[in-house]
Backbone as CSV, one residue per row, in Angstrom:
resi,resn,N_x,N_y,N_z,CA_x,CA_y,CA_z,C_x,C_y,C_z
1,UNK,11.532,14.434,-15.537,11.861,13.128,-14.979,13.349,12.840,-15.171
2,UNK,14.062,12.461,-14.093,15.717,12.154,-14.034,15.613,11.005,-14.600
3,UNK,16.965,10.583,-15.757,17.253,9.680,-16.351,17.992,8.481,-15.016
4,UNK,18.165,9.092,-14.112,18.716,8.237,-12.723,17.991,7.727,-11.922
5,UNK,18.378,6.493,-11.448,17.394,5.922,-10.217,17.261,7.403,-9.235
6,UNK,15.656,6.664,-8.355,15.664,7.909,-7.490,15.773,7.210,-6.166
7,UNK,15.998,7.612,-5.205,15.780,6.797,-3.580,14.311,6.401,-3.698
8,UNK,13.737,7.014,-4.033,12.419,6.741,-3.588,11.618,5.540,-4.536
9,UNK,11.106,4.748,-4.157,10.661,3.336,-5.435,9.129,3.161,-4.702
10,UNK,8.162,3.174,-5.403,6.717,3.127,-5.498,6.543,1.450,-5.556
11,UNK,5.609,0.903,-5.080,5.501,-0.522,-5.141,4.098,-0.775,-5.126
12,UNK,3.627,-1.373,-6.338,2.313,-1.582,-6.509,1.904,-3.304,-7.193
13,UNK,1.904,-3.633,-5.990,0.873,-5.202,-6.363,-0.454,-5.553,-7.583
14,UNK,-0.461,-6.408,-8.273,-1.324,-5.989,-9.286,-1.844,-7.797,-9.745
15,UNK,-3.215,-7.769,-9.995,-3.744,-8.937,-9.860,-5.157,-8.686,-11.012
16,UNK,-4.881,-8.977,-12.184,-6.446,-8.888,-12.941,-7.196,-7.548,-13.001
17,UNK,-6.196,-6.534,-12.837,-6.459,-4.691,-13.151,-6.785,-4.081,-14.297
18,UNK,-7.194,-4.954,-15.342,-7.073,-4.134,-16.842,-8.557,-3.038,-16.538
19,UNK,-9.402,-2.794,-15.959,-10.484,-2.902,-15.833,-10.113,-1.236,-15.141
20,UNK,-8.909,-1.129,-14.150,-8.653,-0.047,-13.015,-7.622,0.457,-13.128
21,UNK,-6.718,-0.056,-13.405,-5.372,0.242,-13.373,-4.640,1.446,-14.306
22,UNK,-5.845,1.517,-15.290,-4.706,3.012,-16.011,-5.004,3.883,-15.467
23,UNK,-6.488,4.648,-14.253,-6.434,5.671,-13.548,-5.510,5.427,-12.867
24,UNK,-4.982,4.369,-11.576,-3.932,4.670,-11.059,-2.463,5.158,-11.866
25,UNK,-2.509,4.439,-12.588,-1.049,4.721,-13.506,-0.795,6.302,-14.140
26,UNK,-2.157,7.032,-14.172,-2.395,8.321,-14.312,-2.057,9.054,-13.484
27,UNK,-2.925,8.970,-11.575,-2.409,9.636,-11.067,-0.785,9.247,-10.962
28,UNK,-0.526,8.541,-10.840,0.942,8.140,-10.439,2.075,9.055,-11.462
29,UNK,1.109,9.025,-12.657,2.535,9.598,-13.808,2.028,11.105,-13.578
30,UNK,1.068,11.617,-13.032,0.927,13.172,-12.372,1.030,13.507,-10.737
31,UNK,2.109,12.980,-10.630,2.080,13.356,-8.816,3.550,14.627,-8.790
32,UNK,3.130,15.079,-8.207,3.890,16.461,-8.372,5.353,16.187,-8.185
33,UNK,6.047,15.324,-7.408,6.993,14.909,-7.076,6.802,13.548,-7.789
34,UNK,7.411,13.895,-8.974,7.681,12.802,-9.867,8.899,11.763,-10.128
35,UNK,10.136,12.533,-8.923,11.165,11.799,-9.147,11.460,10.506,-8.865
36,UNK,10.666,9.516,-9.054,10.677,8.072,-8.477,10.799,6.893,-9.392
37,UNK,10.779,5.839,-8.660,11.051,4.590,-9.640,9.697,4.057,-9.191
38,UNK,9.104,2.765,-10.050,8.048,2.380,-9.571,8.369,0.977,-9.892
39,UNK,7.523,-0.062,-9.059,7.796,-1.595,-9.367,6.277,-2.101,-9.399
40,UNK,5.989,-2.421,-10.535,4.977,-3.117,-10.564,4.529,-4.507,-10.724
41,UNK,3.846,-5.452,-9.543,4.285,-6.862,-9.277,2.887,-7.430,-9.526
42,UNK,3.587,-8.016,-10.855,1.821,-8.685,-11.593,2.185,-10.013,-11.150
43,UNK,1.016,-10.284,-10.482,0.659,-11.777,-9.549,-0.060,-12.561,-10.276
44,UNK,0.273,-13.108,-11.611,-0.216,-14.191,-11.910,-1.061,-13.420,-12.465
45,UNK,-1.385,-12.231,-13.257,-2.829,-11.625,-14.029,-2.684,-12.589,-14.664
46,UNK,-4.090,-12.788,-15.534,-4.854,-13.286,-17.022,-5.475,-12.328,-17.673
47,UNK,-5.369,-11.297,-17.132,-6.271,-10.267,-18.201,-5.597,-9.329,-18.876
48,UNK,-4.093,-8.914,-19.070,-3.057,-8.366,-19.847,-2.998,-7.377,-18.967
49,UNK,-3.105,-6.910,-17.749,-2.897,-6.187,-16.691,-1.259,-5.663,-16.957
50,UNK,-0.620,-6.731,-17.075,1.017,-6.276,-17.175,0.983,-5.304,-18.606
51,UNK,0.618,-6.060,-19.482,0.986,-5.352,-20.957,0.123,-3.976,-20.695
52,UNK,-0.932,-3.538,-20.131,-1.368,-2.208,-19.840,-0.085,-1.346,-19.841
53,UNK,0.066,-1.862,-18.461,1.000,-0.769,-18.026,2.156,-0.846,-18.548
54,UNK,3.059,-1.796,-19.172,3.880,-1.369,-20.157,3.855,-0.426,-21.180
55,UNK,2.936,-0.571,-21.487,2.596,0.098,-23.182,1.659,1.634,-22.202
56,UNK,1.841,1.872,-21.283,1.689,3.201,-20.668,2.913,4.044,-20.029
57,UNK,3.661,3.081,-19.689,4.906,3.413,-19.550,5.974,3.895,-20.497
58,UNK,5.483,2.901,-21.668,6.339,3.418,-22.945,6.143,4.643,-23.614
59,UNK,4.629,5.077,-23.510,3.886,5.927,-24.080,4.209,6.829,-23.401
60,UNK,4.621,7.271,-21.781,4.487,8.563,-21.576,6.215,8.277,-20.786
61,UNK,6.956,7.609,-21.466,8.595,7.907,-21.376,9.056,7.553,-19.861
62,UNK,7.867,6.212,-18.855,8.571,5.882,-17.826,9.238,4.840,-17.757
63,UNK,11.011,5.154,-18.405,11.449,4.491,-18.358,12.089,3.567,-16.929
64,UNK,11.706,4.361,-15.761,12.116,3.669,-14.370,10.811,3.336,-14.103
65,UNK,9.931,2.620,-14.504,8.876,1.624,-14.111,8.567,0.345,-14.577
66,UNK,8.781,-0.564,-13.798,8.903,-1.996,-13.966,7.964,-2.524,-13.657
67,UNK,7.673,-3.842,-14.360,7.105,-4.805,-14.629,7.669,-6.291,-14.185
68,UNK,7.243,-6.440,-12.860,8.285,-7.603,-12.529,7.291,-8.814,-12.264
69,UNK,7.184,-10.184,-12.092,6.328,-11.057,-11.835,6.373,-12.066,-11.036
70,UNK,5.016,-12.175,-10.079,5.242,-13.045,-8.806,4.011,-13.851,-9.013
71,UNK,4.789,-15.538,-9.475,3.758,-16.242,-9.704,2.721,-16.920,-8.043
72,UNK,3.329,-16.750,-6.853,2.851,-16.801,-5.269,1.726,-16.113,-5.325
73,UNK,0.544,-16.635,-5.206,-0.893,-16.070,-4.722,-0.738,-15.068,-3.948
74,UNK,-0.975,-13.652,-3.446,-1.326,-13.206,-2.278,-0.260,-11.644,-2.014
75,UNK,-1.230,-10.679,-1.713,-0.619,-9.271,-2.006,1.123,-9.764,-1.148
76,UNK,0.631,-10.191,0.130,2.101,-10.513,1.128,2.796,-10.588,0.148
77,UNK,2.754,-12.095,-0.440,4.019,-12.198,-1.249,4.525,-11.368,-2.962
78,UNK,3.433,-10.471,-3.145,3.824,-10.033,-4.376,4.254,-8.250,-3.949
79,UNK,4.143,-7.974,-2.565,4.439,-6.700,-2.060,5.765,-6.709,-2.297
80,UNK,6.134,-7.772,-1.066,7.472,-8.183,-0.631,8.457,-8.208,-1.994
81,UNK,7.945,-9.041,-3.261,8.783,-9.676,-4.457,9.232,-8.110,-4.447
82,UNK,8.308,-7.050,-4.732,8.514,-5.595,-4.879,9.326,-4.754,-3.835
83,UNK,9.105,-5.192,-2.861,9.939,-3.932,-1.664,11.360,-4.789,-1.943
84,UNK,11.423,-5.798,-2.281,13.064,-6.608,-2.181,13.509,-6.364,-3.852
85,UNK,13.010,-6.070,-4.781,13.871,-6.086,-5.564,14.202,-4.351,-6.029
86,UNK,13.179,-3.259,-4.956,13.838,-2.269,-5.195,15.030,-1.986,-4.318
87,UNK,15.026,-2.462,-3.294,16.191,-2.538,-2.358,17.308,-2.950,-3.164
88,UNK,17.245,-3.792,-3.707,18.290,-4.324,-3.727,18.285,-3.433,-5.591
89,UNK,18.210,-2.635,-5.721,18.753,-1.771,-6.627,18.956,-0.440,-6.055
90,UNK,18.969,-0.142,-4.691,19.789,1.040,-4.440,18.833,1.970,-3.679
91,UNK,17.381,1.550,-3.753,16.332,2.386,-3.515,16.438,2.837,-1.669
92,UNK,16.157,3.895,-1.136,16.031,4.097,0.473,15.122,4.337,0.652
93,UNK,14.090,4.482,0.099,12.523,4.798,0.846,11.720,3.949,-0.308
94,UNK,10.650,3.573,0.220,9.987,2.481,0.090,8.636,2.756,0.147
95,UNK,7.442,3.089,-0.855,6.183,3.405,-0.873,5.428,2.132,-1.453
96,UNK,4.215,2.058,-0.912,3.207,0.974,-1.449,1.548,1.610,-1.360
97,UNK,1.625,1.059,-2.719,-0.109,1.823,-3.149,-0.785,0.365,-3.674
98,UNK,-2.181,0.013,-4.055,-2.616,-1.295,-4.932,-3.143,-0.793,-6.331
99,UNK,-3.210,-1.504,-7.145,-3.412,-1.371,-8.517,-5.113,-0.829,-8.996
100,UNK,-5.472,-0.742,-7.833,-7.095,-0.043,-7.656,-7.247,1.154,-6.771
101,UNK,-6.443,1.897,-6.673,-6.156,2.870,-5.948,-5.804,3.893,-6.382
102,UNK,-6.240,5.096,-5.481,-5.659,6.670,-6.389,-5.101,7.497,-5.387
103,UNK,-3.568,7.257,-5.719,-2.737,8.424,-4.333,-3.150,9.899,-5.074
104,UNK,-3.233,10.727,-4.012,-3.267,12.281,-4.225,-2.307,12.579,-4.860
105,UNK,-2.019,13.845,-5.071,-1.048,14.023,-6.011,-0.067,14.557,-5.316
106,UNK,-0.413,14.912,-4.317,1.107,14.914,-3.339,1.514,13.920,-2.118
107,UNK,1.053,13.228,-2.849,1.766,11.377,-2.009,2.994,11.158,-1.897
108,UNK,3.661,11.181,-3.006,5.110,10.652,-3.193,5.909,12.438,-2.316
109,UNK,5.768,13.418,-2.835,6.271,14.413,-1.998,6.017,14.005,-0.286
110,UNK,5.362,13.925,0.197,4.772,13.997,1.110,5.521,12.933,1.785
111,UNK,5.325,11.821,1.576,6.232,10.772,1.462,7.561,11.141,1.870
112,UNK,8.354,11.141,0.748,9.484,11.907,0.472,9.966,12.384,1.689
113,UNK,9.114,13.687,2.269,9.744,14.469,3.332,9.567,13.234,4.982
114,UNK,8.469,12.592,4.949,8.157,11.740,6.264,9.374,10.736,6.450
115,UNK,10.138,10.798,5.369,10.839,9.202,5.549,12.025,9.845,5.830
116,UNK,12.463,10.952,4.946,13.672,11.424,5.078,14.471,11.890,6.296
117,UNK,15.727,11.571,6.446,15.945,11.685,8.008,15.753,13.763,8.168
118,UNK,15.723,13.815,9.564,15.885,15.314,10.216,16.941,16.048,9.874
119,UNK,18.108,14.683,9.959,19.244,15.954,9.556,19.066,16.369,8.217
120,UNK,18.620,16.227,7.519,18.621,16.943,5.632,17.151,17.202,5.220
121,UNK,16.231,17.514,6.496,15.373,18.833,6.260,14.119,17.914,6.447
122,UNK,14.016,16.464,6.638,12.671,15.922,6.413,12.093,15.289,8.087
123,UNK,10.961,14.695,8.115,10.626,14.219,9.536,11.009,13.108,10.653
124,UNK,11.934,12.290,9.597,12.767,11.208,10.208,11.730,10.297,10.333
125,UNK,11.160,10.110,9.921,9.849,8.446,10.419,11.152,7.481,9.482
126,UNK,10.494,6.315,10.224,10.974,5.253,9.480,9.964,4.571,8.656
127,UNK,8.839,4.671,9.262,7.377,4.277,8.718,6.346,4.788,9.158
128,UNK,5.365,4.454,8.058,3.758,5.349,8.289,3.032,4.506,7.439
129,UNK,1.933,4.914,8.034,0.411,4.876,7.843,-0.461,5.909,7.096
130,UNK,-0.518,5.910,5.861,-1.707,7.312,5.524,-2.750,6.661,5.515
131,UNK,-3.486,8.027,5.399,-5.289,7.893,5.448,-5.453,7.180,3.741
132,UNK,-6.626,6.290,4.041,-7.975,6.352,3.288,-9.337,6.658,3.040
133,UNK,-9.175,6.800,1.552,-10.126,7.155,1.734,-11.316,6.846,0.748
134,UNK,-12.725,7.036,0.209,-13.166,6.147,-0.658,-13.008,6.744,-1.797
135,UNK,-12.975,6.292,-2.928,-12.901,6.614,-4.658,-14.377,6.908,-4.810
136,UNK,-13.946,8.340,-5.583,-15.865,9.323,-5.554,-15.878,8.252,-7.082
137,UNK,-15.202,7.560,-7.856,-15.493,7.250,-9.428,-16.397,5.965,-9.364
138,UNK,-17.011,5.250,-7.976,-17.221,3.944,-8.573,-18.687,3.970,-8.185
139,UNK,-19.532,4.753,-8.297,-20.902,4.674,-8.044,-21.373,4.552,-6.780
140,UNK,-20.856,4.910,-5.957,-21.176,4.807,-4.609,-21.581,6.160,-3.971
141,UNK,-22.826,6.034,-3.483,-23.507,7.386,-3.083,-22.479,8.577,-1.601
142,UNK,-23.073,9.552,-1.445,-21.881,9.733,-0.840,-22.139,9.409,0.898
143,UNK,-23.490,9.072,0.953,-23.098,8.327,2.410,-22.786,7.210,2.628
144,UNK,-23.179,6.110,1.658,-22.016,5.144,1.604,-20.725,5.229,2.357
145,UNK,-20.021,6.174,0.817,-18.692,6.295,1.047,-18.380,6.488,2.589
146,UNK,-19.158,7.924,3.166,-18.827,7.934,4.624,-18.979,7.053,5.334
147,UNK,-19.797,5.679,5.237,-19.905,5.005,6.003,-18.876,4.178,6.167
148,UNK,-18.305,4.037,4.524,-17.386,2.722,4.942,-16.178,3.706,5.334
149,UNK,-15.914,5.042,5.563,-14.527,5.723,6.184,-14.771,5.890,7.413
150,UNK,-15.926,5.923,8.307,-16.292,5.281,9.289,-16.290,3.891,9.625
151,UNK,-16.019,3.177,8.981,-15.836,1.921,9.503,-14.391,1.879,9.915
152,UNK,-13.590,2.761,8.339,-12.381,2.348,8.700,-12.006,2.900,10.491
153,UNK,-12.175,4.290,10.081,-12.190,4.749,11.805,-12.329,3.940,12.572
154,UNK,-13.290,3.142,12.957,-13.459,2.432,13.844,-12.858,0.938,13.899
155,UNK,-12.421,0.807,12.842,-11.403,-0.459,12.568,-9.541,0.501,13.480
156,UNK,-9.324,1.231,13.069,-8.181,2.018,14.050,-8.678,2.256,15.620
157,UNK,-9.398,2.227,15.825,-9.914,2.196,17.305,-10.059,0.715,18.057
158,UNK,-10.275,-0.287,17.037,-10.257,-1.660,17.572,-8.907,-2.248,17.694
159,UNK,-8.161,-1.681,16.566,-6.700,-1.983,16.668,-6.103,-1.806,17.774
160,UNK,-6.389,-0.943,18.200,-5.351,0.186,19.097,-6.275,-0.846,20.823
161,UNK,-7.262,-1.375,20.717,-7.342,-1.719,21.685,-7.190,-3.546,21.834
162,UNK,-7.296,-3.657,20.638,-7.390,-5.361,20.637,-5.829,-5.890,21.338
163,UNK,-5.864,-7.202,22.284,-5.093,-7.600,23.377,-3.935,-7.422,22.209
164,UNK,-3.867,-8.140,21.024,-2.975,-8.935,20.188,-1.814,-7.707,19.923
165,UNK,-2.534,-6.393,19.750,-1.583,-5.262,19.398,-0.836,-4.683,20.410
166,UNK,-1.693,-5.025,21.463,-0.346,-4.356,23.269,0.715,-5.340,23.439
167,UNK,1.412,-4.991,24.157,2.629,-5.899,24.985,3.721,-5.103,25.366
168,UNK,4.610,-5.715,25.948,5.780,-4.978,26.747,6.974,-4.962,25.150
169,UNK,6.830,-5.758,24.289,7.701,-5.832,23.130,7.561,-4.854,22.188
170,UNK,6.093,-3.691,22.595,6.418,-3.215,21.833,6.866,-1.473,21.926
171,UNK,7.707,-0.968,21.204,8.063,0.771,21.083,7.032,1.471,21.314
172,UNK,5.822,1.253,20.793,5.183,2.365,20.330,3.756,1.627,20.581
173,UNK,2.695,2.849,20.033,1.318,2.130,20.234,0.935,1.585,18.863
174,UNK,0.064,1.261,18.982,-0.722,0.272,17.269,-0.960,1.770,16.503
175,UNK,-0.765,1.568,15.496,-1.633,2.697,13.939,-1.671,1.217,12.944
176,UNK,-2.911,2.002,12.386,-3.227,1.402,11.255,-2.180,1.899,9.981
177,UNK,-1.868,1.179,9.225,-1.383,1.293,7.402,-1.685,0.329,6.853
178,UNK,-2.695,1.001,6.169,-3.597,0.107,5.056,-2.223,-0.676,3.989
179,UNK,-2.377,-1.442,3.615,-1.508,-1.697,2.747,-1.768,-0.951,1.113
180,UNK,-2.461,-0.217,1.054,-2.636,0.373,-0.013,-2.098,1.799,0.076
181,UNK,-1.487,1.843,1.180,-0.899,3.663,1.459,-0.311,3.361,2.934
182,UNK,0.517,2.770,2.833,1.968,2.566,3.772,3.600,3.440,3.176
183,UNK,4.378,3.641,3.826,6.093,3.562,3.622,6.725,3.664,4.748
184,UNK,8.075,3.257,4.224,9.028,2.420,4.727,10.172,2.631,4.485
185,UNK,11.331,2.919,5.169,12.546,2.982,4.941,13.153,1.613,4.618
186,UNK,14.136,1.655,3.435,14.770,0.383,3.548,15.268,-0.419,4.229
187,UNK,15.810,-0.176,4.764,16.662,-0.348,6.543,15.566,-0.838,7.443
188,UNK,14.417,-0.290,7.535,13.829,-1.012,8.358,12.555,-2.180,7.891
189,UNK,12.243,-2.074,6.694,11.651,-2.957,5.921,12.636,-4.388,6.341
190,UNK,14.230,-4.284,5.926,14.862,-5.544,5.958,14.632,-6.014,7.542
191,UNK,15.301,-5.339,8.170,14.744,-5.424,9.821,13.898,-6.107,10.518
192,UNK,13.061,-5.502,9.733,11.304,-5.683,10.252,11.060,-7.361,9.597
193,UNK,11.637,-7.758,8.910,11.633,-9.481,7.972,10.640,-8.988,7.053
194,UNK,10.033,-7.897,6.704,9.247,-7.505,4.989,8.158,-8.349,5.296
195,UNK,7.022,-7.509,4.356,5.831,-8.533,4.107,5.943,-10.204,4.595
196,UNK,4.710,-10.675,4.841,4.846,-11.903,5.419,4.602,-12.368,4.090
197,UNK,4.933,-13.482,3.255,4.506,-13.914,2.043,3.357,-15.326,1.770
198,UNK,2.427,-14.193,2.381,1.526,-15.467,2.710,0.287,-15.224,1.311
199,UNK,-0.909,-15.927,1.950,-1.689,-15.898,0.991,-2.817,-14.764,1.106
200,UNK,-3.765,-14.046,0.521,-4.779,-13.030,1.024,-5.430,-13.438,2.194
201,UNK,-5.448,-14.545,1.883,-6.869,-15.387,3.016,-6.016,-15.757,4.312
202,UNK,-4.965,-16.114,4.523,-4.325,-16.382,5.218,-3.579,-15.287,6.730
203,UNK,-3.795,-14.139,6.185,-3.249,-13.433,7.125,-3.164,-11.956,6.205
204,UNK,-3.417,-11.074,7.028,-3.174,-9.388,6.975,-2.141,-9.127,7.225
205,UNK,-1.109,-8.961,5.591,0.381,-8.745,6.017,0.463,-7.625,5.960
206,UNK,-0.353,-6.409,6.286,0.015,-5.034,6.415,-0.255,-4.812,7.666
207,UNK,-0.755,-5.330,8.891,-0.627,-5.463,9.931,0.243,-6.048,10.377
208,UNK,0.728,-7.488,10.117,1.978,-7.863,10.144,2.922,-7.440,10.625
209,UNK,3.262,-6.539,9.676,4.232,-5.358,9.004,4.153,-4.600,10.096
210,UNK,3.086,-4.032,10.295,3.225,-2.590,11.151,3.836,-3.224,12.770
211,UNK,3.096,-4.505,13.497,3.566,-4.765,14.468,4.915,-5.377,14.576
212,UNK,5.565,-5.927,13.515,7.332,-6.100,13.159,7.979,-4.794,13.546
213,UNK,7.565,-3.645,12.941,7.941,-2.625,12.828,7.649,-1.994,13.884
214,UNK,7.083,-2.176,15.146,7.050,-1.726,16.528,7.827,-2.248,17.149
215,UNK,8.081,-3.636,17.262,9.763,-4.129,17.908,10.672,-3.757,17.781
216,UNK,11.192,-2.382,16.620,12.803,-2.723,16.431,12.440,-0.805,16.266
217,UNK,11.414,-0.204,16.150,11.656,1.250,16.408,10.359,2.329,16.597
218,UNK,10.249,2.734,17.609,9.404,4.124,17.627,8.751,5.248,16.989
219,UNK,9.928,5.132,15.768,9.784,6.535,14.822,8.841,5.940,13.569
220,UNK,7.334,5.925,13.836,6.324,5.529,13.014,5.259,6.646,13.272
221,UNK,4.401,6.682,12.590,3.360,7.687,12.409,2.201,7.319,11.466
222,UNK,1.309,7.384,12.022,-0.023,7.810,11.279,-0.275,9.358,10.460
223,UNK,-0.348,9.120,9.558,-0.224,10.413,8.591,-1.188,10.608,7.704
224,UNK,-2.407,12.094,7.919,-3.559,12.101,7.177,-2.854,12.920,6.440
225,UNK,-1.870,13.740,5.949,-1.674,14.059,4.567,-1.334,13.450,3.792
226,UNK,-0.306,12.234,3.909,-0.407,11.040,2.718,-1.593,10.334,2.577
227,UNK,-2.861,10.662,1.191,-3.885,10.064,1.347,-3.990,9.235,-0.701
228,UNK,-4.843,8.403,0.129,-5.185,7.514,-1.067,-6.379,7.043,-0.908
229,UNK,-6.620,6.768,-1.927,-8.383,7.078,-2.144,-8.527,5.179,-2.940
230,UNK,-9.687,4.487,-2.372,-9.615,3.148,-2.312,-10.654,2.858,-3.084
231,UNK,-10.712,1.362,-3.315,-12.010,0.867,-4.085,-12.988,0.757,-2.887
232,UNK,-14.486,0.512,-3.455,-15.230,0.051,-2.628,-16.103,-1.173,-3.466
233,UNK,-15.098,-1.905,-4.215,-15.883,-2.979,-4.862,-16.145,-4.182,-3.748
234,UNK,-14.858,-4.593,-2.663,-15.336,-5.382,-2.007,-16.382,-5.307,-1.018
235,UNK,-16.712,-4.096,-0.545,-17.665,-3.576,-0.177,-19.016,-4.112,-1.066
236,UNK,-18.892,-3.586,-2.281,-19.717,-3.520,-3.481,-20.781,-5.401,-3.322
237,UNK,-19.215,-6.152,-3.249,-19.177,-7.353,-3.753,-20.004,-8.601,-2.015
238,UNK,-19.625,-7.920,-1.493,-19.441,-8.403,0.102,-20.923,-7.952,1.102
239,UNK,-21.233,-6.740,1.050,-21.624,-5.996,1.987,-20.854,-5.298,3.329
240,UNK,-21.012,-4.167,3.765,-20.139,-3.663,4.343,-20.303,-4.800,6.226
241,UNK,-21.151,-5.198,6.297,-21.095,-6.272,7.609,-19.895,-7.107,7.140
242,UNK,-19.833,-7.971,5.868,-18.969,-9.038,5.533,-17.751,-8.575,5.563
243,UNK,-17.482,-7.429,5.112,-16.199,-6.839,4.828,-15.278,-6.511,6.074
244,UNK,-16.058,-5.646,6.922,-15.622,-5.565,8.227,-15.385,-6.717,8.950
245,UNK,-15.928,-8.006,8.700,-15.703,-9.708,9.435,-14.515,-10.139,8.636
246,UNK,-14.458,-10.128,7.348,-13.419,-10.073,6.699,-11.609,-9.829,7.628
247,UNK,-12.184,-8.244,7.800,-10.846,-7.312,8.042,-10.840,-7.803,9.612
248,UNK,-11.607,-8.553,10.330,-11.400,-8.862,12.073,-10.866,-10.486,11.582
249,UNK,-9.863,-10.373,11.443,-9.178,-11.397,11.357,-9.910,-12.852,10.263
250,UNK,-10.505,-12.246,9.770,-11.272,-13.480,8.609,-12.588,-13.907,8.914
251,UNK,-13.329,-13.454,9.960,-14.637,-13.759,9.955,-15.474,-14.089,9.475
252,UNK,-15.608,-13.143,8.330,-15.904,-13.798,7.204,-15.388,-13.905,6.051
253,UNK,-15.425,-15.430,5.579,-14.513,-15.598,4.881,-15.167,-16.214,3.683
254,UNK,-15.472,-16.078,2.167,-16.468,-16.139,1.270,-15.136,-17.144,0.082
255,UNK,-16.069,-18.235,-0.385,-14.862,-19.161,-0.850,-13.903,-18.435,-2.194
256,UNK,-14.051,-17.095,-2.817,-13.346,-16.531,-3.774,-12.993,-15.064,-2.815
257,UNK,-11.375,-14.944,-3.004,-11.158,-13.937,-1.945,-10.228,-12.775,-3.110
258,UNK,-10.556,-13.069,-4.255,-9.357,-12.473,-5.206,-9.953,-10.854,-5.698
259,UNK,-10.615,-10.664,-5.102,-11.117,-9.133,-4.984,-9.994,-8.499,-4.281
260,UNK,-9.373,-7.728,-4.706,-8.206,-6.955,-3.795,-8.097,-5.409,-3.707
């Protein structure tokens, strides 16, 4: 691990994780391409979620991983607190995972090469979309799991046709990026006006995001080798009908939404 900032800064939203959060912090401190900074944006926890990951950080010598705090309800605004304060320390590529989540271990590589421009060996995207996919650890049988990665499928197929995502404004066609396995060049994060800083319930700022980011450039991609592997508690918590009404713009909408 370089004692120097790296371009690359990891951004992970975090809300009441003591429970999940040191597997992610595991894979994260074993991803093969380790040269990165990470920002971690505790939203108001009560359950010592922050002090976890400090005292994991200390323990295995990451000294470029932060602990920063966004008292604003809602991933939007605790993404954003994160994509803006690595920017503004120097960072050029821009990754986002959630605090219940497990990137592969060649995420950040993978990454790495998608963002990086053509001329110095990488694919030039400015942004992407990786796959999800479900977490084999949380008791969920395995057709479950397929079912709800079939849903997602078919949640990218509604995208791509729903009126709201066409128009003459935009570059490119709709892709999905989950907000749990998106990146972003700096440059076009600022561009794009960043996460919307709204509330969970209020609006899907990783869609947002992606259609900002069709106005101002082309060079985006859907990418199944950057993969990350997801909870299925709201599933768990919801049923997979609710969840999917949920993700169609709030359909359903259940009066505690702090499952993330």
């Amino acid at each position: 691990m370089k004692a120097t900032a790296s371009d690359l800064a990891v951004i992970v939203p975090v809300f009441n994780e003591s429970a999940r959060v040191r597997e992610t912090l595991r894979q994260l401190h074993a991803q093969r391409d380790d040269d990165f900074d990470a920002y971690f944006v505790d939203n108001h926890s009560t359950d010592g979620s922050g002090d976890i990951i400090r005292a994991f950080a200390a323990e295995h010598g990451r000294d470029r991983w932060h602990v920063i705090h966004e008292p604003v309800k809602g991933t939007g605004a605790a993404a954003d607190t994160g994509m803006r304060a690595a920017i503004a320390a120097g960072h050029t590529l821009l990754a986002r995972t959630d605090a219940d989540c497990i990137p592969r271990l060649d995420w950040t590589s993978n990454i790495r090469t998608a963002l990086t421009p053509k001329s110095a060996g990488g694919d030039g995207l400015d942004f992407l979309g990786g796959l999800l996919v479900s977490r084999r650890d949380e008791g969920e049988p395995l057709w479950r799991r397929k079912l709800m990665e079939s849903a997602v499928t078919l949640a990218v197929v509604f995208g791509k046709l729903r009126a709201s995502n066409r128009g003459s404004q935009y570059l490119g066609g709709y892709i999905m990026a989950p907000g749990c396995n998106l990146a972003i060049r700096a440059e076009t994060y600022t561009a794009a006006g960043g996460f919307p800083r709204t509330k969970i319930e209020d609006l899907h700022e990783d869609r947002a995001l992606v259609n900002a980011v069709r106005e101002i450039t082309s060079h985006y991609a859907e990418r199944r080798d950057i993969v990350v592997a997801g909870s299925s508690r709201r599933v768990q918590a919801w049923g997979l009908k609710n969840t999917l009404l949920w993700y169609k713009d709030h359909a359903y909408r259940p009066d505690h939404v702090d499952i993330r």
